[in-house]
C-alpha positions in Angstrom: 92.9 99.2 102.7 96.1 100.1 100.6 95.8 100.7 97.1 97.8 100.2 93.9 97.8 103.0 91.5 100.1 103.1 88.4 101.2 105.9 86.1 103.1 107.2 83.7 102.2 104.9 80.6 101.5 106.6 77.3 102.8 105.8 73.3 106.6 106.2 72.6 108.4 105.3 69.7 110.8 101.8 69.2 113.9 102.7 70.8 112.4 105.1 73.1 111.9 105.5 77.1 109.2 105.7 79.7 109.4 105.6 83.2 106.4 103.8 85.2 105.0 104.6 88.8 103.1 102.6 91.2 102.6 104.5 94.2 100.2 102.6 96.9 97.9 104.8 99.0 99.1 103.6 102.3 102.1 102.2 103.9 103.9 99.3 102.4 106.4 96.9 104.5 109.2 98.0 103.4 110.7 94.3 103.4 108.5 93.6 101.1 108.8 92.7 97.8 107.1 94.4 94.9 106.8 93.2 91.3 105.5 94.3 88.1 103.6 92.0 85.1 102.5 93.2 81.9 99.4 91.1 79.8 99.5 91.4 75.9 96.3 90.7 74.1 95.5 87.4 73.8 98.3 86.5 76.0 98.8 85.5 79.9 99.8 88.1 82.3 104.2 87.8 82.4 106.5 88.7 85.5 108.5 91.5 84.2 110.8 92.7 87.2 110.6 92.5 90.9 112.6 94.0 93.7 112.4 93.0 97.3 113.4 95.6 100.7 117.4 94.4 100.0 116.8 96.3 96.8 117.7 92.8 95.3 116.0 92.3 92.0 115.0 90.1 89.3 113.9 90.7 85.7 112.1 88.0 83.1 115.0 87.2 79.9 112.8 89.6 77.8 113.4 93.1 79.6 117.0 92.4 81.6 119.1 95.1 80.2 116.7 97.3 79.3 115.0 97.8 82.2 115.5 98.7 85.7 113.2 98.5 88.5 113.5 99.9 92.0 111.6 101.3 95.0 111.4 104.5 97.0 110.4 103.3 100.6 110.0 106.7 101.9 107.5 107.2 99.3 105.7 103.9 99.0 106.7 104.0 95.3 107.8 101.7 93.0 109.1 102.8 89.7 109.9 100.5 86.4 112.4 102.5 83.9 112.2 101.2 80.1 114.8 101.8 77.7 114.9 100.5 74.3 111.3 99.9 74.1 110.0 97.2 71.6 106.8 96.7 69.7 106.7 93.5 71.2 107.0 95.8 75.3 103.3 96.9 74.1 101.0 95.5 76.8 98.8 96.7 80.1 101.5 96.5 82.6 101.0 96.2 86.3 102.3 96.4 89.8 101.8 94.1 92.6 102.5 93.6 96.5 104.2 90.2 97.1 102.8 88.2 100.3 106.7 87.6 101.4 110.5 89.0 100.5 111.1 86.9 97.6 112.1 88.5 94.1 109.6 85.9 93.0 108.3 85.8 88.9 105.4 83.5 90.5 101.8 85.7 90.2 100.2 83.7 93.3 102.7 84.9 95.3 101.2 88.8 94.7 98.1 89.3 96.9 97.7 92.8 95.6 97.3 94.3 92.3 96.9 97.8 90.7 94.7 98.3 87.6 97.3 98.5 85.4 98.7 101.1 83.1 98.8 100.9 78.9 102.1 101.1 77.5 102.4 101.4 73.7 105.6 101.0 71.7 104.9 101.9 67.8 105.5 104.5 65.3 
């Protein structure tokens, strides 16, 4: 059964970077799409980005801009770069396997989910 596994979160300053990871433990349709949500305290879970086997892509208002998602097939790895971090980027952020090829910001249209991955923008 493939797996989810996300990396690469950690405390960085406003203003600063960090690049995620999400590498799944077995082969991934490369058609495809993936996505990735993040889930505040207190708040719902929010489509971030998504990219689909076109390498077409589609980012919520919040991050476009500032962040750039895309996908290494060859390594079943999808990666989430995040410049110009905000407090307001602090949240548990997660990557997902979509059921079909759409850049969708719909959850119920991800059938898998990693366990997510703390990202903390303060100083």
């Amino acid at each position: 059964q493939v797996q989810l596994v996300e990396s690469g979160g950690g405390l960085v300053q406003p203003g600063g970077s960090l690049r995620l990871s999400c590498a799944a433990s077995g082969s991934i349709r490369s058609i495809i799409s993936m996505g990735w949500y993040r889930q505040s305290p207190g708040k719902q879970r929010e489509f971030v980005a998504a990219i689909n086997g076109s390498g077409s892509t589609n980012y919520a208002r919040s991050v476009r801009g500032r962040f750039t998602i895309s996908r290494d097939k060859g390594k079943n790895t999808v990666y989430l770069q995040m410049n110009s971090l905000k407090p307001e980027d602090t949240a548990i952020y997660y990557c997902a396997r979509a059921v079909g090829i759409e850049c969708s910001s719909d959850s119920s249209t991800y059938s898998l989910w990693g366990q997510g991955t703390q990202v903390t923008v303060a100083s």
